[in-house]
C-alpha positions as a printed NumPy array, in Angstrom:
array([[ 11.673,  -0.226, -42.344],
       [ 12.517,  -3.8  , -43.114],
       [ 10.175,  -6.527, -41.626],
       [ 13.206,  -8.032, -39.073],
       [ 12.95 ,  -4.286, -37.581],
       [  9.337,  -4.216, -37.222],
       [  8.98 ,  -7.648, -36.316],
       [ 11.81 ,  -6.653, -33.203],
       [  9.819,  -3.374, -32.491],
       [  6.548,  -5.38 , -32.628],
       [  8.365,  -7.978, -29.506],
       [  9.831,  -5.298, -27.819],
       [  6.277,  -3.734, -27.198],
       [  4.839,  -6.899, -26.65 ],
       [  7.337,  -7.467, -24.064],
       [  6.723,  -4.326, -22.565],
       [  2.94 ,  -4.752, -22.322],
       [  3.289,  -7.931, -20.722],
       [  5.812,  -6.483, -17.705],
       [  3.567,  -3.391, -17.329],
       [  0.739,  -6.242, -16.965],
       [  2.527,  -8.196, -14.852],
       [  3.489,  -5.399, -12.401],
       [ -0.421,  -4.037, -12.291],
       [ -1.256,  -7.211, -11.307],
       [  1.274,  -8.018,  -8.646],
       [  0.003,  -4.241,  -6.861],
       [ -3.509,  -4.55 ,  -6.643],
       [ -4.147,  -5.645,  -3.08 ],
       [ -7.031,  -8.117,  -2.061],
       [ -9.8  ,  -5.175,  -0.397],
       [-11.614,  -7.976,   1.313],
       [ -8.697,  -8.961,   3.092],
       [ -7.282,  -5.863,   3.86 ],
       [-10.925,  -4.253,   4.702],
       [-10.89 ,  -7.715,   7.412],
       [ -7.294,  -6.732,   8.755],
       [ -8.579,  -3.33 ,   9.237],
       [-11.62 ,  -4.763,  11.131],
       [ -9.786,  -7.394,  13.599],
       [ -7.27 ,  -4.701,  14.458],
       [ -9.593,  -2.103,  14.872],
       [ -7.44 ,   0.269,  12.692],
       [-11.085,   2.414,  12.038],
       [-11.2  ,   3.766,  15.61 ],
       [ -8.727,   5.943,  14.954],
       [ -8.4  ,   5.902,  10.966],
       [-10.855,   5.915,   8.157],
       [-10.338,   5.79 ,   4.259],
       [-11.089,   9.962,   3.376],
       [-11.167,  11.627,   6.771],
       [ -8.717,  12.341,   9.399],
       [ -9.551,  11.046,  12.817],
       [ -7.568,  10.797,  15.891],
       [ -5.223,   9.285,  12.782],
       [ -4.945,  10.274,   9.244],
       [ -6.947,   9.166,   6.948],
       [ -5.673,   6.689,   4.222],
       [ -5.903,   9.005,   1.219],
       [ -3.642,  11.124,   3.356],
       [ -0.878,   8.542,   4.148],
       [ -1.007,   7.398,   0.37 ],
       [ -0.225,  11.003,  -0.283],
       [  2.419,  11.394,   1.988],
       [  4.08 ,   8.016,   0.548],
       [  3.452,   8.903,  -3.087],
       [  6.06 ,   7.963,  -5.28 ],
       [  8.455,   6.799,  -2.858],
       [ 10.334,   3.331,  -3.755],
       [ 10.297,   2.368,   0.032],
       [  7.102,   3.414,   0.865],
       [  5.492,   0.213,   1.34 ],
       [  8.376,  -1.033,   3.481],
       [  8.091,   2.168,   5.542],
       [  4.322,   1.47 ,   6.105],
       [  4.73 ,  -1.938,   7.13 ],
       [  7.562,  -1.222,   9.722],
       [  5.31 ,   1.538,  10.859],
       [  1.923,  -1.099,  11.481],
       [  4.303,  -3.475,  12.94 ],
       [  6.845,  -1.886,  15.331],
       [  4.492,   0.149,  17.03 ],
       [  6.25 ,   3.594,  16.96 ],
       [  5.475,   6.394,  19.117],
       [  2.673,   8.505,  17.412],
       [  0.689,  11.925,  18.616],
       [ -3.067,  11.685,  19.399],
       [ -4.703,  14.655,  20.962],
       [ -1.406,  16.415,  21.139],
       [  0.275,  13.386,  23.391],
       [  2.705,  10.774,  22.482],
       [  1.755,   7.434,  22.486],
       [  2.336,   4.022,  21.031],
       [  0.791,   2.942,  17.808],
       [ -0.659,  -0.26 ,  18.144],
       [  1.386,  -2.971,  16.592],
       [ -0.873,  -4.592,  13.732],
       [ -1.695,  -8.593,  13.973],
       [ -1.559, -10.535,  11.062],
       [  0.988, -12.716,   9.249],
       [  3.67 , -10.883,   6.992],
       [  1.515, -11.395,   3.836],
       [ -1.636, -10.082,   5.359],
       [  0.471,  -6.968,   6.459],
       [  1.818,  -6.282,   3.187],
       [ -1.752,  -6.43 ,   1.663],
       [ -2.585,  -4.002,   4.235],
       [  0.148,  -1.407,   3.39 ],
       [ -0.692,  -1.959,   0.021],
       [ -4.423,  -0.974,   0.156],
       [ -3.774,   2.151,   2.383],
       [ -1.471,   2.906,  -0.523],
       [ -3.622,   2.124,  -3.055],
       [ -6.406,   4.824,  -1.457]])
């Protein structure tokens, strides 16, 4: 192999590392932030990180959502429309989550992350 080729492959998997880097990054949501969100809403009366309550638990929903390209979009639509939902075997509405649209996203992104 001639040094122009291994000199390309050499950029091409330093290129690589660097988006794979990048993308790690962007994901990892800010716990502290999301762990407040989840207090001022009081998403734990009903939800907790490894146990179903009167909600599932977040290890569930990042199971259900696993490996889906829309599933963060589909999470935040759920915390923020307030759909209808069954608790105890009745319908009711979730309750829409407060927060700005970044906060939200760093929410979904930490019960996704679970």
């Amino acid at each position: 192999m001639s040094n122009t080729k291994i000199s390309y492959l050499l950029h091409a998997l330093m290129a690589a590392g660097l988006a794979c880097g990048a993308m790690a990054a962007q994901a990892a949501p800010d716990a502290a932030a999301a762990e407040a969100a989840i207090k001022d809403n009081k998403c734990s009366k009903c939800h907790s990180v490894d146990k179903d309550k009167t909600g599932p638990s977040y290890k569930k929903v990042a199971e259900k959502y696993k490996g889906k390209a829309d599933a963060e979009a589909k999470l935040v639509t759920h915390l923020t429309t307030g759909p209808k939902v069954k608790v105890d075997g009745e319908e009711e509405n979730h309750v829409k989550t407060k927060g700005d649209d970044a906060a939200i996203k760093n929410l979904a992104q930490y019960i996704l992350s679970r």
